[in-house]
Residue frames as qw, qx, qy, qz and C-alpha x, y, z in Angstrom:
[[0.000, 0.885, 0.465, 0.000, 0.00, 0.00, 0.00],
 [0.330, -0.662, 0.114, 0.663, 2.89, 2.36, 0.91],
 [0.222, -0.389, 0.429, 0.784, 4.32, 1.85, -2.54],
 [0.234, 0.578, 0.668, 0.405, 1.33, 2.18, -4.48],
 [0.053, -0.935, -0.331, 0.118, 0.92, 5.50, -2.70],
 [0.302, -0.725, 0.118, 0.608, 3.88, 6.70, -3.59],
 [0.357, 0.157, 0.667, 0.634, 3.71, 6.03, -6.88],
 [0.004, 0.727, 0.681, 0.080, 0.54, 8.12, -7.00],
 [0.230, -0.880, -0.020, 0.415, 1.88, 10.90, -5.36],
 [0.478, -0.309, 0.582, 0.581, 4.60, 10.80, -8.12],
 [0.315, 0.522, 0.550, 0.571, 2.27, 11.09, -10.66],
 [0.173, -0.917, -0.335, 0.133, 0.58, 14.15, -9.10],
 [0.364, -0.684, 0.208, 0.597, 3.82, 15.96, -8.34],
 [0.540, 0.155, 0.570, 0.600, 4.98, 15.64, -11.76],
 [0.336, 0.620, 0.219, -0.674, 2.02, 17.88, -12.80],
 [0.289, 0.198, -0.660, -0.665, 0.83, 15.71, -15.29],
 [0.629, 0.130, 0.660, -0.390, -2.77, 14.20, -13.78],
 [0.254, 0.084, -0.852, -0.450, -3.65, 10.89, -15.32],
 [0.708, -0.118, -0.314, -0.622, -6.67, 9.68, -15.67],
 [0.817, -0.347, 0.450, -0.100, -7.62, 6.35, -12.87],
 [0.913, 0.407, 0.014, 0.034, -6.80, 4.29, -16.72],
 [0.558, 0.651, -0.353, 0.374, -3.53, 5.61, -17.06],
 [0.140, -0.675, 0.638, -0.343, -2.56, 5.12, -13.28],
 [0.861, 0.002, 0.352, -0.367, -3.54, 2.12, -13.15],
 [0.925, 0.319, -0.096, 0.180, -1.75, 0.73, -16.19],
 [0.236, 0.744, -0.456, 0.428, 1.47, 3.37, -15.32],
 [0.664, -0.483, 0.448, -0.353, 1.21, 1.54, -11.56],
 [0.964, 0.155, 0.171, -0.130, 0.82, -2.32, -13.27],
 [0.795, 0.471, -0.246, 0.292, 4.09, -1.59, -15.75],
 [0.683, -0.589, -0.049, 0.429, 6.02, 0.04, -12.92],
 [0.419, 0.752, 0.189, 0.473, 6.34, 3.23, -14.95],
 [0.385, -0.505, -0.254, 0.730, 8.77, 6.19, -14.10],
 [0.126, 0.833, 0.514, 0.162, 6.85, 9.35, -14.53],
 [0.229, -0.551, 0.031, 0.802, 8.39, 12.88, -14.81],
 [0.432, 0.865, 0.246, -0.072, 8.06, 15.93, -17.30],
 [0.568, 0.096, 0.378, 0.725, 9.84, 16.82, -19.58],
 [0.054, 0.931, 0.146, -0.329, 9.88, 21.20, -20.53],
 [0.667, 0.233, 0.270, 0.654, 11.72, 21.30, -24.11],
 [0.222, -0.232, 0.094, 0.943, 11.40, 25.40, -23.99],
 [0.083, -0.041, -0.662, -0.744, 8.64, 25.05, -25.73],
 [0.746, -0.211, -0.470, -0.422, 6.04, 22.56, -24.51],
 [0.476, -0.335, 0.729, -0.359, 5.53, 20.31, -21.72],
 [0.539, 0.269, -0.752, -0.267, 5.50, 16.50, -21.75],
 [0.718, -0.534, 0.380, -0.235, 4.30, 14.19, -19.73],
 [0.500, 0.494, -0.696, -0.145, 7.01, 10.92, -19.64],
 [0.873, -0.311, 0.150, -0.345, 6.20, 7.64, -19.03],
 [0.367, 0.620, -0.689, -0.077, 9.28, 5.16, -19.15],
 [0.853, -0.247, 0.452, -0.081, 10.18, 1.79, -17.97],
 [0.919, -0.037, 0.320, 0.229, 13.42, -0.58, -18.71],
 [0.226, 0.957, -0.096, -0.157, 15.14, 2.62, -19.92],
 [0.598, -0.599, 0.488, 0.214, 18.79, 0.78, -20.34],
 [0.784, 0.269, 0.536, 0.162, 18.77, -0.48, -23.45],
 [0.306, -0.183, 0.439, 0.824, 20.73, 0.80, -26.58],
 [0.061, -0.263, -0.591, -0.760, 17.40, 0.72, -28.93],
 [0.068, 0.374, 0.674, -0.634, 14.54, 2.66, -27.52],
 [0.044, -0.437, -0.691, -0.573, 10.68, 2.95, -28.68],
 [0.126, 0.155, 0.337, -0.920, 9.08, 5.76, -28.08],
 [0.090, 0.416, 0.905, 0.007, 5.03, 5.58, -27.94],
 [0.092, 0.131, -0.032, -0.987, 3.05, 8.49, -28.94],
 [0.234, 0.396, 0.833, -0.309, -0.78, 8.22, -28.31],
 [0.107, 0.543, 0.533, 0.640, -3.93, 9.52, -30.90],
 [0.031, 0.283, 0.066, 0.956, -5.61, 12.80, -30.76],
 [0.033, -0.228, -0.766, 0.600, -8.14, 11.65, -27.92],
 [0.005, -0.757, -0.630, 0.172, -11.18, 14.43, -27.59],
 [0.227, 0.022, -0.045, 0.973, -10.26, 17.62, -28.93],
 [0.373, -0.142, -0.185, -0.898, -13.88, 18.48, -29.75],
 [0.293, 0.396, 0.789, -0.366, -17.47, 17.64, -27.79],
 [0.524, 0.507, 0.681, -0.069, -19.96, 16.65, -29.78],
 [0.574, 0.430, 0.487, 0.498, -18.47, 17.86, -32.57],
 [0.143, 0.844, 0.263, 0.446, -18.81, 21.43, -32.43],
 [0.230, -0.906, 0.217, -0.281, -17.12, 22.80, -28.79],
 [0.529, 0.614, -0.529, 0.251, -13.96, 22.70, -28.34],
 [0.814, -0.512, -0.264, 0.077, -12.86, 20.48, -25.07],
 [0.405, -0.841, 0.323, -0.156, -10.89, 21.59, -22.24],
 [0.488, -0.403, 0.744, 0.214, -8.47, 18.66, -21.53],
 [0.507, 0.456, -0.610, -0.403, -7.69, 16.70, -25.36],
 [0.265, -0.291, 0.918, -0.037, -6.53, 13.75, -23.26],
 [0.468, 0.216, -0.814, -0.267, -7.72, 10.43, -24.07],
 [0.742, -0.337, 0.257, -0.519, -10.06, 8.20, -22.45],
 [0.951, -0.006, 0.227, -0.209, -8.70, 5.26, -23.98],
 [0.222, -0.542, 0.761, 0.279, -4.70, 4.51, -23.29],
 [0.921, 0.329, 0.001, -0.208, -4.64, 2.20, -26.60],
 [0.683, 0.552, -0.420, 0.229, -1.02, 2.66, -27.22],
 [0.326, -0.528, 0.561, -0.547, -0.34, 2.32, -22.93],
 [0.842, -0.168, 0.434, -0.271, -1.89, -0.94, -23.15],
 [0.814, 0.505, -0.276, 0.078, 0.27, -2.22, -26.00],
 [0.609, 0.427, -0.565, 0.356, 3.43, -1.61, -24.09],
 [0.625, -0.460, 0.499, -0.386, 2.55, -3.52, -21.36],
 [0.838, -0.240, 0.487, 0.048, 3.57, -6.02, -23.18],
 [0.640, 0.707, -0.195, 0.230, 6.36, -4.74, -24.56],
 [0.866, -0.422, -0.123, 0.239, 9.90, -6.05, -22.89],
 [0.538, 0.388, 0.084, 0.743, 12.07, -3.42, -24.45],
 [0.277, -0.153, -0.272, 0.909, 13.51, 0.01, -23.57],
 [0.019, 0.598, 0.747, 0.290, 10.27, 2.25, -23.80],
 [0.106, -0.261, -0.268, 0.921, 9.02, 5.52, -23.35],
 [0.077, 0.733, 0.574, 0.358, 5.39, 6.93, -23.91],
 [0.474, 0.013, 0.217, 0.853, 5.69, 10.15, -24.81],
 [0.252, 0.663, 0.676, -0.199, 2.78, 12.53, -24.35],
 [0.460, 0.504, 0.306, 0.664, 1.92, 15.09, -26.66],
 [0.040, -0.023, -0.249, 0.968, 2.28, 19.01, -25.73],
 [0.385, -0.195, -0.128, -0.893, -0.97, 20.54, -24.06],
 [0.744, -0.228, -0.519, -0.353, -2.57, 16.82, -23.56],
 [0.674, -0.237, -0.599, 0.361, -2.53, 14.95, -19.44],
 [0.382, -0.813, -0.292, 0.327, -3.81, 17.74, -17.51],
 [0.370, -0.373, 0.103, 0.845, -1.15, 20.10, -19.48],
 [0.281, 0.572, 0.731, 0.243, -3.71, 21.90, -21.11],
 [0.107, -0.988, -0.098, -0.056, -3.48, 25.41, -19.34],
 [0.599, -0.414, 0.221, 0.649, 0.46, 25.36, -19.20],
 [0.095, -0.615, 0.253, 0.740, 2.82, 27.92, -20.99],
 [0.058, 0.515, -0.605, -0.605, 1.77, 28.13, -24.88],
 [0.134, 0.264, 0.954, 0.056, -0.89, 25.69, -24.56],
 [0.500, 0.232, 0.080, -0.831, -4.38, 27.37, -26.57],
 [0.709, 0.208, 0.607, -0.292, -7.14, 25.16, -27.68],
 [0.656, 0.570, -0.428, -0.249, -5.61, 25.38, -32.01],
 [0.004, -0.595, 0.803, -0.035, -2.93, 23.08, -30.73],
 [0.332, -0.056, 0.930, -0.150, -5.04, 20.17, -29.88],
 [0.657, 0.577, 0.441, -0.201, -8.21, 20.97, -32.93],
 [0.805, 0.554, 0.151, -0.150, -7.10, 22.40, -35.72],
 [0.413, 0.729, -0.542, 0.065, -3.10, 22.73, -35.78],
 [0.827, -0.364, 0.428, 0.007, -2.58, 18.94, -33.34],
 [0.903, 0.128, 0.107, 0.396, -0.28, 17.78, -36.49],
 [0.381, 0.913, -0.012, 0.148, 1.43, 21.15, -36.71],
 [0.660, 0.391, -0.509, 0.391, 5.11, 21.94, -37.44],
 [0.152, -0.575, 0.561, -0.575, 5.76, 23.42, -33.52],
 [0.920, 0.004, 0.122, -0.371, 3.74, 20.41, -32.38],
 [0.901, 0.408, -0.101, 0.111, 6.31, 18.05, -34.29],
 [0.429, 0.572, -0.443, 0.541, 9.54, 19.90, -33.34],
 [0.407, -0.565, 0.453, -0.557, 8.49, 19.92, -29.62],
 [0.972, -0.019, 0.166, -0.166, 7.84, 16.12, -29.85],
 [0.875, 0.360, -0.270, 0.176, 11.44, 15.86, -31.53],
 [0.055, 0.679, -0.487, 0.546, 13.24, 17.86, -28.92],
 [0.713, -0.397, 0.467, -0.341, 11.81, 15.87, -26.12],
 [0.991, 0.002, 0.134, 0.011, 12.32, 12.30, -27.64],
 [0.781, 0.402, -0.299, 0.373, 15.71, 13.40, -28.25],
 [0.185, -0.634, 0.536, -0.527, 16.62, 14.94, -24.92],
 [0.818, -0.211, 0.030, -0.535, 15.53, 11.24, -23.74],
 [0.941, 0.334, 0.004, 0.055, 17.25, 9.44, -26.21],
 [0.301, 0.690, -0.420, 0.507, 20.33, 11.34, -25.52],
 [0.552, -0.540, 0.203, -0.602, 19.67, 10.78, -21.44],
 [0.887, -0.280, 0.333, -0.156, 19.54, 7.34, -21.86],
 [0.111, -0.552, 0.716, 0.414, 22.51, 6.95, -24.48],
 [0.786, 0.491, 0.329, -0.184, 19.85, 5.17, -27.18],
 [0.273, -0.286, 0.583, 0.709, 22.00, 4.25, -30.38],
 [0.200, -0.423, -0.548, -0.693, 18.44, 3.67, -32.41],
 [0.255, 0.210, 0.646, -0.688, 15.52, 4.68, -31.79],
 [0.116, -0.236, -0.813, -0.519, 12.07, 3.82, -33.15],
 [0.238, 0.002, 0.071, -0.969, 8.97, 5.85, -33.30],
 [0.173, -0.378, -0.865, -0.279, 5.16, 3.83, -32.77],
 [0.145, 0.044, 0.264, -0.953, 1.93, 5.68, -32.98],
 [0.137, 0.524, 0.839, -0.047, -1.71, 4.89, -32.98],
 [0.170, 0.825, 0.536, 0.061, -4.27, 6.82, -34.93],
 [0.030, 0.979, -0.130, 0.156, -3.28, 10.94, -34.84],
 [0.361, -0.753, 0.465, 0.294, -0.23, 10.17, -32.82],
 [0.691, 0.028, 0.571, 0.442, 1.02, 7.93, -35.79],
 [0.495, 0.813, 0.190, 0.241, 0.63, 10.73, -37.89],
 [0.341, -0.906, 0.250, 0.025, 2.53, 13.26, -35.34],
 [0.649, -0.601, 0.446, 0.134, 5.36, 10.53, -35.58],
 [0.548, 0.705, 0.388, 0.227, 5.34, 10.67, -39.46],
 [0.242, 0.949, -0.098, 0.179, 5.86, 14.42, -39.31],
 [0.513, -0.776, 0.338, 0.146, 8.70, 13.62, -36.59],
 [0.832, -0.176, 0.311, 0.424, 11.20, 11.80, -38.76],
 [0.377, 0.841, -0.128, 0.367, 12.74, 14.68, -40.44],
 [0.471, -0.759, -0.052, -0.447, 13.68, 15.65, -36.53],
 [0.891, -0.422, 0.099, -0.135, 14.25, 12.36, -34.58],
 [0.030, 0.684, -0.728, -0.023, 18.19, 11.71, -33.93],
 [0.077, -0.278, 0.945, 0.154, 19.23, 7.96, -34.72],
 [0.706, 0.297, 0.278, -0.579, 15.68, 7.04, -36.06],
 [0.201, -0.325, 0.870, 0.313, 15.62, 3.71, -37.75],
 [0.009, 0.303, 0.943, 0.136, 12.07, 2.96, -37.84],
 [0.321, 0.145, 0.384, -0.853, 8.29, 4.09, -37.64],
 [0.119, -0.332, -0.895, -0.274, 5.42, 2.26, -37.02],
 [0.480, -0.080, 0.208, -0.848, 1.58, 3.37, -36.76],
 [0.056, 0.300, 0.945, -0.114, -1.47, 1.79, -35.86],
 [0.117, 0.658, 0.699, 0.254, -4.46, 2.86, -37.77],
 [0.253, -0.470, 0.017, 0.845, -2.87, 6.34, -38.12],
 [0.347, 0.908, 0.216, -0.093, -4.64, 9.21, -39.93],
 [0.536, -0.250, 0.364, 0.720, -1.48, 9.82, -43.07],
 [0.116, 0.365, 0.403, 0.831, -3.47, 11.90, -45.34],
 [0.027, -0.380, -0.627, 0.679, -5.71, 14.42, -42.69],
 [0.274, 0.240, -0.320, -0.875, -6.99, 16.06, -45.94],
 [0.431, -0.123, -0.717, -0.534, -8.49, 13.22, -47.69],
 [0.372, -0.406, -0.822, 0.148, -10.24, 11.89, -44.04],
 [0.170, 0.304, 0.281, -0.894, -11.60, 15.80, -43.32],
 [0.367, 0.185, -0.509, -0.756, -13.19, 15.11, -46.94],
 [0.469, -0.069, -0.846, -0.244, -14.26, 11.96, -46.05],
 [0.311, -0.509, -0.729, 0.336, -15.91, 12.54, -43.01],
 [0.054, 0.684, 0.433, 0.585, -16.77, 15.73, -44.19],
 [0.534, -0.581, -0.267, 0.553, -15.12, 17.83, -41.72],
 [0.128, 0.942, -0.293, -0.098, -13.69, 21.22, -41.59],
 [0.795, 0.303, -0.383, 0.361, -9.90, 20.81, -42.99],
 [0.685, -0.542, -0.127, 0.471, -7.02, 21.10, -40.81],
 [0.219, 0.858, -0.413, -0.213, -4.52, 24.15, -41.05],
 [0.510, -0.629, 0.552, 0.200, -1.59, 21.97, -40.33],
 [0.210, 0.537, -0.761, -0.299, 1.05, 19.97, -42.67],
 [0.874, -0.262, 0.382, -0.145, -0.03, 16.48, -42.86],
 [0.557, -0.389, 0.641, 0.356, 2.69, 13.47, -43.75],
 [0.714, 0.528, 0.394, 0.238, 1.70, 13.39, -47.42],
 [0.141, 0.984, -0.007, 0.108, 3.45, 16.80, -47.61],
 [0.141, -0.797, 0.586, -0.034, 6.69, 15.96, -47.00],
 [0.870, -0.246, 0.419, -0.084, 6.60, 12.18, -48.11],
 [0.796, 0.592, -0.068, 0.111, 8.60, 12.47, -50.94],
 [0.192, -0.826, 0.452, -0.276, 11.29, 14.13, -48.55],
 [0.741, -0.564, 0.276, -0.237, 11.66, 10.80, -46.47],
 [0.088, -0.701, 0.705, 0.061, 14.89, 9.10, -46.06],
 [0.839, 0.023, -0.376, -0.392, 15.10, 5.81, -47.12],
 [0.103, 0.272, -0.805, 0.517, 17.39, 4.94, -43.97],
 [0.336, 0.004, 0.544, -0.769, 14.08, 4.88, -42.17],
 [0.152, -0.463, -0.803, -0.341, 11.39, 1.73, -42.76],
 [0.613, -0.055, 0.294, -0.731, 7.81, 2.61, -42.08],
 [0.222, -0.204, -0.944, -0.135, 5.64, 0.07, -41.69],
 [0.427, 0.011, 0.138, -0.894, 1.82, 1.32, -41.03],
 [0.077, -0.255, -0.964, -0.026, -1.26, -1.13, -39.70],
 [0.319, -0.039, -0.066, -0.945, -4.13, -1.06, -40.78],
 [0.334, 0.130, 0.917, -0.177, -7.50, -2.38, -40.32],
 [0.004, -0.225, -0.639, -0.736, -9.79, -3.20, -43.21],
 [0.104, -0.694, -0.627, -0.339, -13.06, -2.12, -41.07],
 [0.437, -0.074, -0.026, 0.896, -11.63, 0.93, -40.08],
 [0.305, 0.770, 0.507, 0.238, -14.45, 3.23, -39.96],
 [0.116, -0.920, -0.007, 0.373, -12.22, 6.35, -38.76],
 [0.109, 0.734, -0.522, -0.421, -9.61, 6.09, -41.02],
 [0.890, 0.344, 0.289, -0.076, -10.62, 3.48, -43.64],
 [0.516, -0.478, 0.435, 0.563, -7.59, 2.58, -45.44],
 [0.453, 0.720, 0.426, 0.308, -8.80, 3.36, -48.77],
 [0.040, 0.988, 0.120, 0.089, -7.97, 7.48, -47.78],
 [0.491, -0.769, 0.373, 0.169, -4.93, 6.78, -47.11],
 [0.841, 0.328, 0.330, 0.277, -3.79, 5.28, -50.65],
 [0.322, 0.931, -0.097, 0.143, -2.49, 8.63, -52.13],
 [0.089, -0.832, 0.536, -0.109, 0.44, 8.78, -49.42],
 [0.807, -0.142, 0.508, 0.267, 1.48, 4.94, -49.93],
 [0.735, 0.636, 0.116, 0.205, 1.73, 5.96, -53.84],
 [0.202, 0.923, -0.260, 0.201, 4.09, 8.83, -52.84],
 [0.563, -0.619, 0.546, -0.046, 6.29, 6.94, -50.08],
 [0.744, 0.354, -0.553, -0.127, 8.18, 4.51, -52.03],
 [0.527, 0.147, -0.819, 0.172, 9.42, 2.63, -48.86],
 [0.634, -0.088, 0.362, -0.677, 6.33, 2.62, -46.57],
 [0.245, -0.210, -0.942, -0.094, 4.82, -0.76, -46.16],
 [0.694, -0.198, 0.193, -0.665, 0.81, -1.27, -44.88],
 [0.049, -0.085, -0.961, 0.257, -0.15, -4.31, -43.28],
 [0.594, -0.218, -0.244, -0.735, -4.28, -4.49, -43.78],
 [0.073, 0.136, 0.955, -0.253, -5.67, -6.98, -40.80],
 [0.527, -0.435, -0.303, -0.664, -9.05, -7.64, -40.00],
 [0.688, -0.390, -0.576, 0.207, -10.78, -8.58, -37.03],
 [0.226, -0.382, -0.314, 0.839, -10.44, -5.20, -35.00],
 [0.017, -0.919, -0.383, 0.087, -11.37, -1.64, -35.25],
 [0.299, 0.689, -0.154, 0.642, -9.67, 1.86, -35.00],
 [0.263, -0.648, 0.515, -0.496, -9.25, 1.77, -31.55],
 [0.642, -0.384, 0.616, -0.245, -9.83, -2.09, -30.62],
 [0.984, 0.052, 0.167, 0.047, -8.41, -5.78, -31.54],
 [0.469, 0.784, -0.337, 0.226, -4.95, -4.61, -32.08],
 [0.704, -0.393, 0.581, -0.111, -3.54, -7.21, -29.04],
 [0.885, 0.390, 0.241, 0.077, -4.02, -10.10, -31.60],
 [0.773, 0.572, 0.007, 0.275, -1.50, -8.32, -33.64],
 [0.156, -0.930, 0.311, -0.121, 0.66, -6.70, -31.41],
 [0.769, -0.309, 0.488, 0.275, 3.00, -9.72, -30.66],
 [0.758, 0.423, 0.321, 0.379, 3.50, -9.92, -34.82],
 [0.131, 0.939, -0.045, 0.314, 3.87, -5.67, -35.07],
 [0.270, -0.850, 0.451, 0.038, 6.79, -6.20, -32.41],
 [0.797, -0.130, 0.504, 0.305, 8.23, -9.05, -34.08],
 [0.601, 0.540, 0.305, 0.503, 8.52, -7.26, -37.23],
 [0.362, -0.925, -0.073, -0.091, 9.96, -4.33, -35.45],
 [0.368, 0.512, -0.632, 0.451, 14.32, -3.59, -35.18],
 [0.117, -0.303, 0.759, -0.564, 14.81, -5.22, -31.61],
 [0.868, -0.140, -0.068, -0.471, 11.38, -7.46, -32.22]]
């Protein structure tokens, strides 16, 4: 009981409040929690087995920016830690990585409600995510490092590999890579921001991608997301079935870290 309360208190102090979900799993993996203030942004960091030469950072989707479609929400966070419950059962160096503004950092320095609706893929957004995952990566003396995101945050980690020091890899999980063609398709306002089709001709070919998808996908159906495989000549997609855009992606998680540098 002691040390479950002090872990608690640890998240608190940090000033980054998680949700019960996220202490609860951050409690289960025996996460170490602290922030992380690149000059920019705040971060929360979640880490665990930090020793290792190759480290995967985890970067979560784009949660709640908007109630019911029309007012903008106070906190962005997530209700549902999809890419927190993946690496729990992940045995490697790790680090989830939150994004600026989201976990209770919503009213900090530089945080306004564009950041998390319509500019959440934008370039400051992107460079504050590379500064932190390289002050990290540098911290823990990482020789690679590899970049896995779910839904929005697999875009975010897209825009990051211009950015990301010793970056070998990036994987998403039913990640939104063209934000244009899925505003059209769901018949949204557009975003301001860059999204990864804009810069995919750019991408090094040091760096695999490898992007899962699921074929009944109804948020980001992989059909909308054809334009930026044409342009990426060394992107792979994986299409499963049997899941969703936020659930059955266990099943495949054992295969997505076997095909993975350090799987």
């Amino acid at each position: 009981m002691k040390s479950l309360f002090i872990i608690l208190l640890s998240i608190t102090l940090s000033g980054c409040v998680l949700r019960p979900e996220w202490q609860k799993l951050a409690i289960e993996q025996d996460l170490h929690n602290r922030r992380l203030d690149t000059g920019r942004f705040q971060h929360l960091v979640l880490e665990k087995n930090v020793a290792g030469t190759h480290l995967v950072f985890y970067v979560e989707g784009d949660g709640t920016p908007w109630i019911r479609d029309s007012r903008v929400a106070v906190d962005p966070t997530p209700t549902n830690p999809v890419l927190l419950r993946l690496m729990e059962n992940s045995a490697g160096a790790s680090v989830y990585l939150g994004r600026p503004c989201y976990f209770g950092l919503s009213t900090s320095k530089r945080c306004e409600p564009r950041l998390w609706t319509f500019d959440r893929y934008g370039r400051e957004i992107v460079e504050s995510m590379c500064i932190a995952a390289n002050e990290i990566a540098s911290q823990h003396g990482a020789q690679t490092v590899q970049l896995i995101g779910y839904s929005g945050g697999g875009t975010i980690v897209v825009g990051m590999r211009a950015c990301t020091d010793h970056l070998v890899a990036i994987t998403t999980i039913a990640a939104n890579l063209d934000p244009r063609a899925w505003a059209e398709f769901h018949h949204y306002s557009p975003l301001d921001d860059l999204g990864p089709l804009d810069s995919a001709a750019a991408h090094p070919d040091s760096v695999s991608e490898t992007h899962w998808q699921c074929r009944d996908d109804h948020i980001v159906p992989p059909k909308i997301t054809d334009a930026y495989f044409a342009a990426t000549k060394n992107a792979r997609r994986r299409i499963v079935q049997s899941c969703s855009h936020a659930s059955g992606w266990e099943q495949y998680w054992p295969e997505i870290l076997a095909r993975s540098p350090g799987g």
